[in-house]
C-alpha positions in Angstrom: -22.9 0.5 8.5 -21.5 1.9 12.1 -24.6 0.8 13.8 -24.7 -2.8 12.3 -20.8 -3.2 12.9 -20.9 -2.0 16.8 -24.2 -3.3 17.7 -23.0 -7.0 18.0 -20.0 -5.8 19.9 -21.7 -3.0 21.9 -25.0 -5.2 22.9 -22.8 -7.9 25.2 -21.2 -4.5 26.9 -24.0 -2.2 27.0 -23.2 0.9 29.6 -19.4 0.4 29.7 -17.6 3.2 27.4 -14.6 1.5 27.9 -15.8 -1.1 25.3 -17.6 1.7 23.2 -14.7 2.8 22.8 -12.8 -0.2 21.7 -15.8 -0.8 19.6 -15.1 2.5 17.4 -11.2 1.2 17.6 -11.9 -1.9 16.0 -14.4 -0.6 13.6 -11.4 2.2 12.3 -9.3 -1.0 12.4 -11.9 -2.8 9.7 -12.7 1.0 8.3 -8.4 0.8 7.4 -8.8 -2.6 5.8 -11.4 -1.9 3.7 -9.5 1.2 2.4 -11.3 3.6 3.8 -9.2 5.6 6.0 -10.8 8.7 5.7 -13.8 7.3 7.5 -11.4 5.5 10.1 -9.9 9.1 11.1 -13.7 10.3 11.9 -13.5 7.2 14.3 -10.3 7.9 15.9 -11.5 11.4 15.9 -14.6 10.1 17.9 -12.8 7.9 20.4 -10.1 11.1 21.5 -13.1 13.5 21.5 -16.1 11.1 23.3 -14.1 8.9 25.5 -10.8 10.6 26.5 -10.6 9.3 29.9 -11.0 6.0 28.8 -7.5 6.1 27.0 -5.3 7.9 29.5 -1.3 8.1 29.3 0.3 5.5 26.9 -3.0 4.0 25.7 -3.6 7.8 24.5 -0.7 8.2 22.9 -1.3 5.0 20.9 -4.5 6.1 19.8 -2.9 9.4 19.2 -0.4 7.4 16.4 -2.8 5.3 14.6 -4.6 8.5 13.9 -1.7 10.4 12.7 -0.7 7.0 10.7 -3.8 7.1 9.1 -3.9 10.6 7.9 -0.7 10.2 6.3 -1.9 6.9 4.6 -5.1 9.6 3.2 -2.4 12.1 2.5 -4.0 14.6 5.2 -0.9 15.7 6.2 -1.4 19.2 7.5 -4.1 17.6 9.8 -1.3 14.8 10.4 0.8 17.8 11.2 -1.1 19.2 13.6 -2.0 16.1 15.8 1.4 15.7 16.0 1.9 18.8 17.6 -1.2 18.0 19.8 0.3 14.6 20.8 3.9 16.7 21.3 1.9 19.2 23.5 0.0 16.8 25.6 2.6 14.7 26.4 5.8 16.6 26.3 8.2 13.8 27.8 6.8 11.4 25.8 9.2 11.5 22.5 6.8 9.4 20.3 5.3 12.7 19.5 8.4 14.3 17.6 8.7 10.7 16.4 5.1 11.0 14.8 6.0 14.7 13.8 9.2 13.3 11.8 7.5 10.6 9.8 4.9 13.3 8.6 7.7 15.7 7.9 9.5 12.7 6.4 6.5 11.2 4.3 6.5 15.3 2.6 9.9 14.6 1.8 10.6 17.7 4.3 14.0 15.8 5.4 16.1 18.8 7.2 12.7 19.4 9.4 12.1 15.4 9.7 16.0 15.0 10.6 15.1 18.0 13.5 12.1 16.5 14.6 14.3 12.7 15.1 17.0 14.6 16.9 14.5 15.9 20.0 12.5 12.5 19.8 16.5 11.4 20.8 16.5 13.7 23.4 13.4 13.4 24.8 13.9 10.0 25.0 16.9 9.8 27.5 14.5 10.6 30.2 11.9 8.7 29.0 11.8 5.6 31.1 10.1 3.1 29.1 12.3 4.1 25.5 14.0 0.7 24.9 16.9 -0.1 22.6 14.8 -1.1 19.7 12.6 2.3 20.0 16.0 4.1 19.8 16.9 2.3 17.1 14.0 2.6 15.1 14.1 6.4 16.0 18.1 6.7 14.6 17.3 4.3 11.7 14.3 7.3 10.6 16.8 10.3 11.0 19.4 8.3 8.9 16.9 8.1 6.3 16.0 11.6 6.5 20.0 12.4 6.6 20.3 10.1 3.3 17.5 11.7 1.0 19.6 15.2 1.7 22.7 12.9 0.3 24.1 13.8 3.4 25.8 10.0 3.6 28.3 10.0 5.8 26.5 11.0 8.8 23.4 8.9 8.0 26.3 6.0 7.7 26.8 7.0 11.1 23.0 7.0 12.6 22.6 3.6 10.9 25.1 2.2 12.2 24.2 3.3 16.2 20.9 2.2 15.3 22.3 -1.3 14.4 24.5 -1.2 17.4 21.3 -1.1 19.9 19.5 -3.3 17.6 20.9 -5.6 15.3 18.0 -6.7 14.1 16.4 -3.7 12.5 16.5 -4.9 9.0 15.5 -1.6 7.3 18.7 -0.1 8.8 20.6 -2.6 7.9 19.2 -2.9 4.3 20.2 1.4 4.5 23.5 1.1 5.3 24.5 -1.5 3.2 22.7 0.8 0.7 24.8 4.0 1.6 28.0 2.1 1.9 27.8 1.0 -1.9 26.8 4.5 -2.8 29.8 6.0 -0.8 32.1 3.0 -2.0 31.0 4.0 -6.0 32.2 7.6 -5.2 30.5 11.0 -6.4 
């Protein structure tokens, strides 16, 4: 099935890895929407192991997050787990590593490492150049929701509600804090 996929592709761009690479991309892409996602982390795995120097810096750490996304998805998180770390270790300044390492901790309902894991992504992130408002956002709206499943309201209110400061258009905060505001509203 690999062959018949990427011949198509690969025969217009024979010799250039570059597009054998995006080849194995796309087909994990397909692999993923035909439910296989076990099959689409051998891919991944093949890309990051074959064509490494293809996918250098933030194209890396892309590639480095749809993997880890998909093992999740499979419920491989120990190997999810430890990509994470990879990603952290290759790319220390980088903060989409911890972010990576908090969803898998967060997806485990392991909130108190998740909510430690969010907190370094934050401050890796201030020298992180190319961390926009949003990214923040997104980062503050996870360790809110890692706060909130420890019933720990008040100071998720307050992540949610910096995270909705630097982007008020992050729904899924929003829809959170409204959330938590009823709860704390209602009482114990």
């Amino acid at each position: 099935e690999l062959a018949q996929t990427l011949r198509p592709i690969a025969l217009r761009y024979i010799g250039h890895d570059l597009l054998w690479g995006e080849a194995h991309l796309e087909y994990a892409r397909r692999l993923i929407q035909k439910g296989r996602p076990q099959a689409a982390i051998a891919e991944y795995r093949a890309v990051l192991n074959y064509y490494p120097e293809i996918f250098l810096g933030a194209n890396e750490v892309k590639l480095w997050e749809q993997l880890i996304e998909t093992e999740v998805s499979a419920g491989r998180y120990s190997d999810a787990e430890i990509d994470a770390a990879r990603l952290m270790g290759r790319f220390p300044d980088n903060p989409w590593g911890a972010v990576q390492l908090g969803k898998v901790l967060l997806a485990q309902s392991r909130f108190k490492e998740a909510e430690r894991a969010f907190q370094q992504a934050m401050k890796i992130n201030k020298s992180h150049p190319r961390f926009e408002d949003a990214q923040r956002s997104y980062v503050l709206y996870l360790w809110g929701a890692a706060m909130a499943n420890q019933r720990k309201l008040v100071p998720a209110q307050r992540k949610l509600a910096r995270a909705l400061k630097l982007d008020p258009h992050n729904r899924a905060a929003e829809k959170m804090l409204m959330q938590i505001n009823a709860d704390l509203e209602r009482g114990p």
